[in-house]
TORKOL-764556 format. One record per residue: residue number from 0; residue in three letters; y, x, z of N, C-alpha, C in turn. Coordinates in steps of 0.02 Angstrom, whole numbers, plus 32768, in hexadecimal, padded with zeros to 4 digits. Example, Ala and Ser with C-alpha at 12.3 -4.5 7.8 and 13.67 -1.06 7.14 Angstrom:
2
NODE    n  res  n_north  n_east  n_up  ca_north  ca_east  ca_up  c_north  c_east  c_up
NODE    0  ALA     7EE4    8294  8186      7F1F     8267   8186     7F5B    8294  8186
NODE    1  SER     7F90    8282  8162      7FCB     82AC   8165     8002    8285  818A
This chain:
221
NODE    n  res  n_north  n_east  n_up  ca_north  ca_east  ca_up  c_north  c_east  c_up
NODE    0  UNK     752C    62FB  3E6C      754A     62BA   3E7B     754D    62B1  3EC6
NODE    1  UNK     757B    62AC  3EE4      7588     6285   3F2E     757C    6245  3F3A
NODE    2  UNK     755E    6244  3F71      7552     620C   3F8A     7549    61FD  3FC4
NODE    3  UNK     7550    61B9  3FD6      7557     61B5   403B     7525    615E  4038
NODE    4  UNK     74F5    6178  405E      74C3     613B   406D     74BA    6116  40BA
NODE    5  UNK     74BB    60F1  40BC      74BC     60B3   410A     746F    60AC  410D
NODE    6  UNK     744B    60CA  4146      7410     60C8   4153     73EC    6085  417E
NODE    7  UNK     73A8    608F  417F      73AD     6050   41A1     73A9    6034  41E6
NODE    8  UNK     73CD    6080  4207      73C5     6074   424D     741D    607B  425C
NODE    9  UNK     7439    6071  421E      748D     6084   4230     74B3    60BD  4222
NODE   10  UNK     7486    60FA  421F      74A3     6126   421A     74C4    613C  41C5
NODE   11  UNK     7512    6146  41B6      752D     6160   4188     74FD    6190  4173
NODE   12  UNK     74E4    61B2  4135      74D5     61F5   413D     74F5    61E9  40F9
NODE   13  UNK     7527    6233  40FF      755C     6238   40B7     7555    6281  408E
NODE   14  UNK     754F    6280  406A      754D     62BF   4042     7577    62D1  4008
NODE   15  UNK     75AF    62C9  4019      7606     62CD   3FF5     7608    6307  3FC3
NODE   16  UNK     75F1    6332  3FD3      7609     6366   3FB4     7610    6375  3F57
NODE   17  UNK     7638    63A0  3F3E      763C     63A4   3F02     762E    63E5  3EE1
NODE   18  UNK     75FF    6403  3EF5      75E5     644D   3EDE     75C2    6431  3EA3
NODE   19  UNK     75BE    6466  3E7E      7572     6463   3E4A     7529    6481  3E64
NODE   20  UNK     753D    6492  3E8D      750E     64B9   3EA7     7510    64BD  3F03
NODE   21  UNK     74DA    64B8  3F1C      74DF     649B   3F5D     7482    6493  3F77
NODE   22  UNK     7480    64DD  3F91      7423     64D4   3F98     742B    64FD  3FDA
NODE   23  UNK     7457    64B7  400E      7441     64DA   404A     740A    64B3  4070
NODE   24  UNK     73C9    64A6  4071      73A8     64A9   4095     7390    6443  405D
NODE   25  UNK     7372    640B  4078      7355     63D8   4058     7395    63BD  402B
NODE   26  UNK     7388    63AD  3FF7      73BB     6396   3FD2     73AE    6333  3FCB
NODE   27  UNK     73D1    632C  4004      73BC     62E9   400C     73C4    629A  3FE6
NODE   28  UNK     7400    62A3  3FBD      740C     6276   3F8E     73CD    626D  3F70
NODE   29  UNK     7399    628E  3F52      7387     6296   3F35     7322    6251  3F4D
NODE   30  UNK     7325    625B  3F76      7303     6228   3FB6     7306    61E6  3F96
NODE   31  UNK     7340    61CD  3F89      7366     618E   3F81     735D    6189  3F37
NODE   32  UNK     7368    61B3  3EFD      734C     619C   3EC1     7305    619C  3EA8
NODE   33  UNK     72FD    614F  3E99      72C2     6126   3E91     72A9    6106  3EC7
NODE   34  UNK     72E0    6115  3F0B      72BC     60EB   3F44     72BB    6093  3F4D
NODE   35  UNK     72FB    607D  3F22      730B     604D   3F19     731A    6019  3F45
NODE   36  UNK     7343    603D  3F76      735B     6012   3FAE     732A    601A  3FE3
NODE   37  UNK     72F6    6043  3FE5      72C7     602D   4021     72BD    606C  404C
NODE   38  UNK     72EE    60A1  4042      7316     60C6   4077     734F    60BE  4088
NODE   39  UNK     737F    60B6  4073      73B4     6097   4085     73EE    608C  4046
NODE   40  UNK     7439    607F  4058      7442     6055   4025     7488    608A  4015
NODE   41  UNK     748B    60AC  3FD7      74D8     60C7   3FD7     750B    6097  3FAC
NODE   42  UNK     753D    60B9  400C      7582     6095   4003     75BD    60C0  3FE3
NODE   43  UNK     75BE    60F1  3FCC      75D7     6115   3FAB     75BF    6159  3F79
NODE   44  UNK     75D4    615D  3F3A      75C2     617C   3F03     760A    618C  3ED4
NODE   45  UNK     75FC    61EA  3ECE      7629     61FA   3EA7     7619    6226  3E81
NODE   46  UNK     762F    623A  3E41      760B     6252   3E03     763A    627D  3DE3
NODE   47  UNK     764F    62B7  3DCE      7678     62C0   3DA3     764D    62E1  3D4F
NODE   48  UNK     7621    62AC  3D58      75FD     62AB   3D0C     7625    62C0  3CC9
NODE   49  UNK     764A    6277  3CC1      7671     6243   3C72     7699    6290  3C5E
NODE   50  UNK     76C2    62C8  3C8B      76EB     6309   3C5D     76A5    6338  3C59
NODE   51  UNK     766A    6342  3C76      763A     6376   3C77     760B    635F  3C37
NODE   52  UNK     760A    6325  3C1B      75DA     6302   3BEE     7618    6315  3BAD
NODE   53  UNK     7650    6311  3BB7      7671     6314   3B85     766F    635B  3B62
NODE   54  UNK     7679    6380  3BA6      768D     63DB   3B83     7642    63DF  3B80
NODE   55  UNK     7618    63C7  3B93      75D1     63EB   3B78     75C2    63CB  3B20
NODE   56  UNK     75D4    6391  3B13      75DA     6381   3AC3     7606    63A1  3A9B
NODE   57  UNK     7639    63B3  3AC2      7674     63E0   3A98     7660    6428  3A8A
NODE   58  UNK     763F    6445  3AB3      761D     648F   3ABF     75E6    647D  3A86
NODE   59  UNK     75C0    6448  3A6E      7596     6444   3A46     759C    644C  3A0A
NODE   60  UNK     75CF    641E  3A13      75F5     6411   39BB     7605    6441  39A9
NODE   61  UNK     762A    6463  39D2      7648     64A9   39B4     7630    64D9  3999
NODE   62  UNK     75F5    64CA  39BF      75C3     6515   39B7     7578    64FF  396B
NODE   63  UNK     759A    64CB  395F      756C     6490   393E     752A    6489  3941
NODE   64  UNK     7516    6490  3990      74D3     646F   39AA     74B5    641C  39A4
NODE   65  UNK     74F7    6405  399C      74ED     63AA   39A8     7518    639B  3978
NODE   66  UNK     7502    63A8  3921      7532     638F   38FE     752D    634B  38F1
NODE   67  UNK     7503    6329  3913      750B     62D6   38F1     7525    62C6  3933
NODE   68  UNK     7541    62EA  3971      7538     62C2   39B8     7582    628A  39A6
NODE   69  UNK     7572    626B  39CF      75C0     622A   39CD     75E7    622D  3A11
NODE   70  UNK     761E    6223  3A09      7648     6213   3A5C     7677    61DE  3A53
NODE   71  UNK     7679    61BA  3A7B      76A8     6188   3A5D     76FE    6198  3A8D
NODE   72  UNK     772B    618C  3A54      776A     61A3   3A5F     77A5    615C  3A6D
NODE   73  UNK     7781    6142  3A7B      77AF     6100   3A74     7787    60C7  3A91
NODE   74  UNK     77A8    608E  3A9E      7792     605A   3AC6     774C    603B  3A8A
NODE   75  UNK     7774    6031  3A58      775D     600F   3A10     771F    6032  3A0F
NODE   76  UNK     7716    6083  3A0A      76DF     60A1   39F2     76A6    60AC  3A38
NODE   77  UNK     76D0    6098  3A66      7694     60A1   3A9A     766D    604F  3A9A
NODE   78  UNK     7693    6015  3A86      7665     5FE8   3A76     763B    5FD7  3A4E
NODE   79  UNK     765F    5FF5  3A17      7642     6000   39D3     75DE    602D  39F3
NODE   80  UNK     75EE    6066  39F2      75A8     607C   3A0D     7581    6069  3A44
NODE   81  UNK     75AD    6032  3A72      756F     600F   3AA8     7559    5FBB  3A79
NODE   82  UNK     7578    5FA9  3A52      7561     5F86   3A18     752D    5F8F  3A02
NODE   83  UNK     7517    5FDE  39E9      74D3     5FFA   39AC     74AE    5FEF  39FC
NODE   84  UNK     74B9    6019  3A44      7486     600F   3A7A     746E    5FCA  3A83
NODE   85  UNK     7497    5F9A  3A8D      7489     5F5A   3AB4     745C    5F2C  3A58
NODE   86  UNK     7464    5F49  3A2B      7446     5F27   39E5     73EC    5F23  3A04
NODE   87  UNK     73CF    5F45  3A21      738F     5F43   3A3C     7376    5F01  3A3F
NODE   88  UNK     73BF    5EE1  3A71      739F     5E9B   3A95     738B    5E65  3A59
NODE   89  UNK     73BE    5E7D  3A29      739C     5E54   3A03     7360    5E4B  39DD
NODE   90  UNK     7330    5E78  39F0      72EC     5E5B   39EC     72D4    5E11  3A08
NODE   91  UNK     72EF    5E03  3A37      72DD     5DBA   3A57     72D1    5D89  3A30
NODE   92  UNK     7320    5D89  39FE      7332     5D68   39D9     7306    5D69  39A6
NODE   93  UNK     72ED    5D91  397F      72BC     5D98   3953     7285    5D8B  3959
NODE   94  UNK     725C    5DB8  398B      721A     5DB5   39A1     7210    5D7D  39BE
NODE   95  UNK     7241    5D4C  39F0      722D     5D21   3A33     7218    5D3D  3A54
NODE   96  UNK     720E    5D03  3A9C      71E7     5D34   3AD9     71B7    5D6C  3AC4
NODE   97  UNK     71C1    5D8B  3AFB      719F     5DC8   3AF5     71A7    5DE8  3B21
NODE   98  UNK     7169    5E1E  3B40      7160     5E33   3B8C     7167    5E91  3B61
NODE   99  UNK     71A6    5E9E  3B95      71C5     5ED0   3B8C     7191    5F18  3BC4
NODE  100  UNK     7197    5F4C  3BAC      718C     5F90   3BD4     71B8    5FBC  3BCC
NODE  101  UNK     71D0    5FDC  3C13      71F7     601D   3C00     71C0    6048  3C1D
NODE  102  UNK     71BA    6099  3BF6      7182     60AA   3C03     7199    6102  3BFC
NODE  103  UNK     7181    6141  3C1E      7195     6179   3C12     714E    6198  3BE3
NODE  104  UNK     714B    61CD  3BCC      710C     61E4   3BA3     7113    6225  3B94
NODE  105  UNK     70F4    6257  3B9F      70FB     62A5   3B78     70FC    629D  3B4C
NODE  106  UNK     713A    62C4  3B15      7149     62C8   3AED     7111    62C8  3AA8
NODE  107  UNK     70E4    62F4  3AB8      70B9     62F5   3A85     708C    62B7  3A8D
NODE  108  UNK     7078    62A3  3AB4      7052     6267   3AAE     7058    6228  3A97
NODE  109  UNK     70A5    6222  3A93      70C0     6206   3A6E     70A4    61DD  3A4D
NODE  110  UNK     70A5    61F5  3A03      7064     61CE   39D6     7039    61B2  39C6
NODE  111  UNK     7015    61EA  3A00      6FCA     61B9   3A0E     6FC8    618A  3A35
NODE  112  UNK     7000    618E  3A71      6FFF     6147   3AAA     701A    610B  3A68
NODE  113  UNK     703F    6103  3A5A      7056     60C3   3A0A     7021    60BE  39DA
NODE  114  UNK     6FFD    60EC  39CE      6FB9     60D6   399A     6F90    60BE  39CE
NODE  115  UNK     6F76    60DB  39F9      6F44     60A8   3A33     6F63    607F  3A46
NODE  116  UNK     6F9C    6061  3A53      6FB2     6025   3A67     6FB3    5FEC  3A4E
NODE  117  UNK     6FC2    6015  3A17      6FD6     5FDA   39D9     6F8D    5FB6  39C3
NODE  118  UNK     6F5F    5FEB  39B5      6F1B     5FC4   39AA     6EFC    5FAD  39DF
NODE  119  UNK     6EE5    5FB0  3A28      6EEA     5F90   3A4C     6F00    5F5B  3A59
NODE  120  UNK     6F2E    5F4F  3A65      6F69     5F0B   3A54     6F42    5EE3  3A1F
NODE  121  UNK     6F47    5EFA  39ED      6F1D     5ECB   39BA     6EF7    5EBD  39BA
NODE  122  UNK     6EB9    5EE6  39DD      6E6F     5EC9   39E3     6E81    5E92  3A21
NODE  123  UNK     6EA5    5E9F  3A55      6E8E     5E81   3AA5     6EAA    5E3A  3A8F
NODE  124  UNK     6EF7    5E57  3A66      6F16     5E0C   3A67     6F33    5DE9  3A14
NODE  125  UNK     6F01    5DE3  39F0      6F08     5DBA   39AD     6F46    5D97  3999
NODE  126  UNK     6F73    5DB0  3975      6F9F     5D8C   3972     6FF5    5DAD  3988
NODE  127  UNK     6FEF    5DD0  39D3      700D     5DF9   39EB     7035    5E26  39CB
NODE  128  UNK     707A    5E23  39C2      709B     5E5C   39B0     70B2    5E9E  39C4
NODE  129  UNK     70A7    5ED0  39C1      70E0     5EFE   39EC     7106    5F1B  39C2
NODE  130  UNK     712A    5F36  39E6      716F     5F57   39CB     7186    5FA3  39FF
NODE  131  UNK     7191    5FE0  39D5      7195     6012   3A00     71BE    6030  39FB
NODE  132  UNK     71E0    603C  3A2F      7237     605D   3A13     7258    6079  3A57
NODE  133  UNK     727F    609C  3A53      72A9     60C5   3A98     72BD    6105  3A8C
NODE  134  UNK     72DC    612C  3AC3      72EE     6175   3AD3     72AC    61A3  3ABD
NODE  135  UNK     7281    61B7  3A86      7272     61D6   3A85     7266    6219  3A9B
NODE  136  UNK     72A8    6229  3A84      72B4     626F   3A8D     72A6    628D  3AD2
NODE  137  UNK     72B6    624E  3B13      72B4     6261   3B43     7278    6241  3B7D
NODE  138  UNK     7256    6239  3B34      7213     622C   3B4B     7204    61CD  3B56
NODE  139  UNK     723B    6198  3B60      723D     616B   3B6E     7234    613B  3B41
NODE  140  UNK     71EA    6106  3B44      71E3     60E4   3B1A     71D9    6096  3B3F
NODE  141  UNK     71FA    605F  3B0D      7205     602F   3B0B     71CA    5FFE  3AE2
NODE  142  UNK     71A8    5FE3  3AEC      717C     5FA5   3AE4     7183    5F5C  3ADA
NODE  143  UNK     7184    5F46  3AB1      71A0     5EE7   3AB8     7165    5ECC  3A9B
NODE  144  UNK     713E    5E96  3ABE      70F9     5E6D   3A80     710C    5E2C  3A95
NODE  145  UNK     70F6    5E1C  3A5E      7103     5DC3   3A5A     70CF    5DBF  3A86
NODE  146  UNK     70DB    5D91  3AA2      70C1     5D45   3ACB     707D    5D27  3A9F
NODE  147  UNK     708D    5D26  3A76      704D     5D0A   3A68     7011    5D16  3A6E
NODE  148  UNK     6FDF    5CFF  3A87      6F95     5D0A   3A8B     6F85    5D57  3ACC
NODE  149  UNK     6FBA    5D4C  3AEF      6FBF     5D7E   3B21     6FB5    5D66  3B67
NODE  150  UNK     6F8F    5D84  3B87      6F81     5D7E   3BD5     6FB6    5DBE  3BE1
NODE  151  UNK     6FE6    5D99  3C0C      7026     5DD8   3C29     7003    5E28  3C56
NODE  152  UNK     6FC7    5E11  3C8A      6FAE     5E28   3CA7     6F84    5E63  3C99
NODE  153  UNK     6F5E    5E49  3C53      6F41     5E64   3C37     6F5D    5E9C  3C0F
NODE  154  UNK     6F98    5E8B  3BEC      6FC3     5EB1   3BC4     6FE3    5EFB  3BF6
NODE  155  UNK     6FE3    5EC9  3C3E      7007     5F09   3C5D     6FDA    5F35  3C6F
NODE  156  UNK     6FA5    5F2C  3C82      6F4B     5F65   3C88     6F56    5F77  3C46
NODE  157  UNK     6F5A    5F78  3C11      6F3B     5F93   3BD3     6F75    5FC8  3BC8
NODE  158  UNK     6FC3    5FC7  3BDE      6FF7     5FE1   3BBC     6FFD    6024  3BF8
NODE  159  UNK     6FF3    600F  3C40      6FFE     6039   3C6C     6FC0    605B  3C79
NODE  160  UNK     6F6F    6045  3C88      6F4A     606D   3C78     6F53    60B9  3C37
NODE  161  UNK     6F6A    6096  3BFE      6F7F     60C3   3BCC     6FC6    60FF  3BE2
NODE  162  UNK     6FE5    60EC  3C17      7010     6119   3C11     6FFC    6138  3C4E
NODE  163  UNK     6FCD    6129  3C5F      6FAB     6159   3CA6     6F7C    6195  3C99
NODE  164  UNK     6F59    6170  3C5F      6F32     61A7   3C55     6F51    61D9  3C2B
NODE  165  UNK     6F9F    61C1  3C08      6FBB     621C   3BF2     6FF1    623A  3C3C
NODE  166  UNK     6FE7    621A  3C56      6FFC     622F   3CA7     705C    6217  3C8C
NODE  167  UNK     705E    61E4  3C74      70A3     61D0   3C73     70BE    61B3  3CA7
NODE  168  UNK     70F1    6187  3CA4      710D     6166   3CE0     7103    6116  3CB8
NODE  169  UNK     710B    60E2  3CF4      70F9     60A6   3CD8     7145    6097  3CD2
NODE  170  UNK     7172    60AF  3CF5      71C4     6091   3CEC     71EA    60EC  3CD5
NODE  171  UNK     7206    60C2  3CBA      7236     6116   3C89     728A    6107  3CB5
NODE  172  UNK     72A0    60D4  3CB9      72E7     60C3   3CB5     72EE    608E  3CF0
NODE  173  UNK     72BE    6046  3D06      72D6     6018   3D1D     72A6    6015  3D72
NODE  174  UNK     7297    604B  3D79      7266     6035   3DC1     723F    601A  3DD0
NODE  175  UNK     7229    600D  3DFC      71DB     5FF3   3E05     71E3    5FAD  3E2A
NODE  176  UNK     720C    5F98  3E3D      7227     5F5C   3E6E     71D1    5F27  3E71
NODE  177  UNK     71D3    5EED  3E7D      718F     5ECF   3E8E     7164    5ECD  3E50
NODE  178  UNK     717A    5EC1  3DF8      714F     5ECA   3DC8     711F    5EF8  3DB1
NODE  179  UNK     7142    5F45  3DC8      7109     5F61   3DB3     70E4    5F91  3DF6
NODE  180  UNK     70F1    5F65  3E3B      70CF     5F93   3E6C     7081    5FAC  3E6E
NODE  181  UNK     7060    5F8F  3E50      7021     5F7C   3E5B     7017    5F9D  3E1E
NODE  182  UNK     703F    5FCB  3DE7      701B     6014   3DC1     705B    604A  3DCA
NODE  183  UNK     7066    6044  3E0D      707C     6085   3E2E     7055    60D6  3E22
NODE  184  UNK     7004    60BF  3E26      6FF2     60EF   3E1B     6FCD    60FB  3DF6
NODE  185  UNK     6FE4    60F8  3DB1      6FD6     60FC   3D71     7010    6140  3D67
NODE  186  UNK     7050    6153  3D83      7067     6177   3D66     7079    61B0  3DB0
NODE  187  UNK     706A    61A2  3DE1      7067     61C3   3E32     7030    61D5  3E54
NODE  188  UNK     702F    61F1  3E6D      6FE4     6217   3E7A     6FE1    61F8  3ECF
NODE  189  UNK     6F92    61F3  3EE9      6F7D     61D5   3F28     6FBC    6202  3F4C
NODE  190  UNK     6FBD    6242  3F5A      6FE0     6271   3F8A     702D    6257  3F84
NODE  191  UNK     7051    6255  3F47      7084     6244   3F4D     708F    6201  3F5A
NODE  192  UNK     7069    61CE  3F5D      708C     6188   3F6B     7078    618E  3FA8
NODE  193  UNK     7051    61B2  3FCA      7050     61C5   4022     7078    61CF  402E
NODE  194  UNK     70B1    61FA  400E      70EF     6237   4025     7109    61EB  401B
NODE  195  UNK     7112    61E0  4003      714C     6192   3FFC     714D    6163  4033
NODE  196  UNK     7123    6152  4034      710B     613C   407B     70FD    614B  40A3
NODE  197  UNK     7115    6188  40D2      7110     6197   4108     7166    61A2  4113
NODE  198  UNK     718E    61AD  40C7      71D5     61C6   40C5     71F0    6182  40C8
NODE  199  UNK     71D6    6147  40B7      71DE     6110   40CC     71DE    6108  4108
NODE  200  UNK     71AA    6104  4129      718F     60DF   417B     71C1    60F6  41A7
NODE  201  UNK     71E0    6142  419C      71EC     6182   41B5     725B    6163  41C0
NODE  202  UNK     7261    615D  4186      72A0     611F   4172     72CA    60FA  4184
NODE  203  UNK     7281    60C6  418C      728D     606D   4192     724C    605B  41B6
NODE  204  UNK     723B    6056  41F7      71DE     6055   4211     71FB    600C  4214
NODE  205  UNK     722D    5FF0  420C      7212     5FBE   420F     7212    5F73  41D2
NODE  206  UNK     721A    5FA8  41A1      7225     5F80   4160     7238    5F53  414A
NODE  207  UNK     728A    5F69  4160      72B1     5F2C   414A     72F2    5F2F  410C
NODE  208  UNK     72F0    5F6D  4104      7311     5F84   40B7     72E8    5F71  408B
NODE  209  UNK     7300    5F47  4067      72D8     5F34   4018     727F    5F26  4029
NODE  210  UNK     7275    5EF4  4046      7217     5EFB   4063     71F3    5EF4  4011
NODE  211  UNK     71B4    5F12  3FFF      7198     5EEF   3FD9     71A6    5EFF  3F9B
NODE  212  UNK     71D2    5F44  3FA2      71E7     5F53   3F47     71CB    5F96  3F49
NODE  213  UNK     71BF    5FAE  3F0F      7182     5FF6   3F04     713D    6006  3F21
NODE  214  UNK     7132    5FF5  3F60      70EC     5FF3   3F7A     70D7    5F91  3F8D
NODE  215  UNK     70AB    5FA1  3FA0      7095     5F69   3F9C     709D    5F4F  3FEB
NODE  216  UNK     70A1    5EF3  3FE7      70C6     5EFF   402A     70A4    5F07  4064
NODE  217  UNK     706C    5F02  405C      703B     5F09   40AB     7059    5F47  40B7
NODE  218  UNK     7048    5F86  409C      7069     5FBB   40A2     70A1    5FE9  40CB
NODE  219  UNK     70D3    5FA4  40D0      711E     5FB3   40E8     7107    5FA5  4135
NODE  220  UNK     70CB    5F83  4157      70DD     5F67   41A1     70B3    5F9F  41BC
């Protein structure tokens, strides 16, 4: 993927190119995902994904590796299948409030992180529902518990402690922005949130891209 980022001292730094392959020396785009605005900000992005996603399902089908896979061929059928995606939300509707987790997990642990959670949950918070559901396959699991009889705080020590100790990530999909800074390192190790912050300071010394999102903010001055 190409991309061109506005730093925070001014400088363009652009990385246009359209190889598949391209390992001359730091591969820098790469800096910028998960940084979340607090190296700098890209002003341009280009992809030629949507025909490479297609012939790689077509190469499947054919060969009938992915016989249940779906593609949608039409306006109708591509809504049609972000319909079954976006059906999730309607847990809200069912359940009511409820304090959501996106969460990553080794595959095999799987199991056991949802049986310890689930009873946990029940002992800490009486009453408490959860609900467990997501990308499996790709390791990504989704969390929703009712509100009821829940300390938020508490819920978030009990769910991210748990995904620390199978060395998961506390965010799978949505980043770490100010909610979940403070179990950063539940899924990052002391050395690497150093490397972050020094690739930070190093940046922006004077922390004014995005202050206060992923590390904590004393941190940034």
């Amino acid at each position: 993927m190409a991309t061109e980022r506005l730093l925070a001292d001014g400088m363009v730094l652009g990385s246009m190119n359209r190889m598949l392959k391209h390992n001359a020396g730091y591969d820098l785009k790469q800096l910028f995902i998960g940084s979340e605005g607090t190296l700098g900000v890209i002003t341009r992005l280009a992809s030629g994904g949507e025909a490479l996603i297609h012939a790689f399902l077509e190469a499947a089908l054919t060969d009938g590796h992915a016989p249940d896979a779906v593609a949608a061929h039409s306006v109708a059928q591509r809504q049609a299948l972000w319909a079954v995606r976006d059906s999730s939300g309607e847990l809200h509707n069912t359940m009511g409030p409820c304090i959501a987790f996106d969460i990553s997990i080794p595959f095999g642990d799987m199991p056991a992180l949802v049986a310890d959670c689930a009873l946990r949950i029940a002992e800490v918070f009486p009453g408490a529902r959860p609900v467990f559901f997501g990308h499996i396959a790709d390791s990504n699991l989704h969390i929703c518990v009712t509100r009821e009889n829940v300390d938020p705080d508490a819920l978030d020590r009990l769910i991210y402690d748990a995904v620390g100790a199978c060395e998961g990530s506390v965010s799978a999909e949505h980043g770490i922005g100010l909610l979940k800074r403070d179990y950063l390192d539940r899924g990052r190790s002391a050395a690497e949130i150093g490397t972050m912050r020094r690739l930070r300071r190093a940046s922006d010394p004077n922390g004014i891209l995005n202050p206060g999102k992923v590390f904590e903010s004393r941190e940034l001055r």
